[in-house]
C-alpha positions in Angstrom: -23.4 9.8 -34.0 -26.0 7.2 -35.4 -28.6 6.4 -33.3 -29.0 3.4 -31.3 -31.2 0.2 -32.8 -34.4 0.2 -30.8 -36.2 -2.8 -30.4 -39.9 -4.1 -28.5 -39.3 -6.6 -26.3 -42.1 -9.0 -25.0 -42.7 -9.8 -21.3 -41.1 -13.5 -22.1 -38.2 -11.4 -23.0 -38.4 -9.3 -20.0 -38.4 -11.9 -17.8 -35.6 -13.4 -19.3 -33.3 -10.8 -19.3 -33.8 -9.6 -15.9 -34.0 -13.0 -14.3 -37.2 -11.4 -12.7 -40.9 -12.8 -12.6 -43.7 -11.2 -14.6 -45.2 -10.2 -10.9 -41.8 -8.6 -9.9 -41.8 -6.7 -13.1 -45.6 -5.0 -12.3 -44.9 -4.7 -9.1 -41.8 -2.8 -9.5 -43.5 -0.9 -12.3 -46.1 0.3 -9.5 -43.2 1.4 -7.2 -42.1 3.3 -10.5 -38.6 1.3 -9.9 -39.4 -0.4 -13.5 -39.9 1.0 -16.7 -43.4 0.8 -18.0 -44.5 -1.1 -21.0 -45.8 0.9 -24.2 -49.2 -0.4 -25.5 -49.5 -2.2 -28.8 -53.2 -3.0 -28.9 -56.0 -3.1 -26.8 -54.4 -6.8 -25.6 -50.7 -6.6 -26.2 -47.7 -4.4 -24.7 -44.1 -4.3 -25.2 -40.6 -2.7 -23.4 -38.5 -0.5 -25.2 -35.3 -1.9 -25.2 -33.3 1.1 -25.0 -34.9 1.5 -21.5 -34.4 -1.8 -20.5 -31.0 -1.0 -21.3 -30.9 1.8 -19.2 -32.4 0.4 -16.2 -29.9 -2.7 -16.3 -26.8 -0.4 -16.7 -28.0 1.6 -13.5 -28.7 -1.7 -11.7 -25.4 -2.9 -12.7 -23.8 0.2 -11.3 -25.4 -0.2 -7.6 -27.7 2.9 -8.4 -30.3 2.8 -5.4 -33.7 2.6 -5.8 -34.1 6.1 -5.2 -31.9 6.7 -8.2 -33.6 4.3 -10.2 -36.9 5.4 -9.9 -35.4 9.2 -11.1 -34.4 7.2 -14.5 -37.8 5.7 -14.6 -39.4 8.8 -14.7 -36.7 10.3 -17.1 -37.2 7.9 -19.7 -41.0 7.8 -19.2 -40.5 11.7 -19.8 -38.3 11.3 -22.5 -41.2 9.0 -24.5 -44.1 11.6 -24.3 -41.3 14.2 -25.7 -41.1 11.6 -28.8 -44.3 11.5 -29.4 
């Protein structure tokens, strides 16, 4: 099975696609309900899409937040395996 198209998607984008502000977003990345951005530079950071993805589907699906933050910490997992 080919693998997905991953893309890096800006906080404009972010925002856009979750409906949610940019203080929502760091404020659920706090509560680890949100996945965290990857760095680019010392000034500029960027989403993984296939997260974003991820954290929409279990949205979608009425996951609760306890559930949620369990994928959170799956994917961020699944990124330092990557690297």
């Amino acid at each position: 099975m080919a693998e997905q198209l991953r893309y890096l998607l800006r906080l404009k984008q972010i925002t856009a696609f979750t409906g949610m502000s940019r203080s929502w977003t760091y404020e659920a990345i706090r509560r680890g309900e949100f996945p965290a951005p990857i760095p680019l530079s010392a000034r500029a950071v960027a989403w993984d899409s296939a997260s974003i993805a991820a954290w929409q589907a279990a949205r979608i699906a009425g996951k609760s937040d306890e559930e949620i933050r369990a994928l959170v910490a799956q994917l961020h997992g699944a990124r330092k395996v990557a690297a």
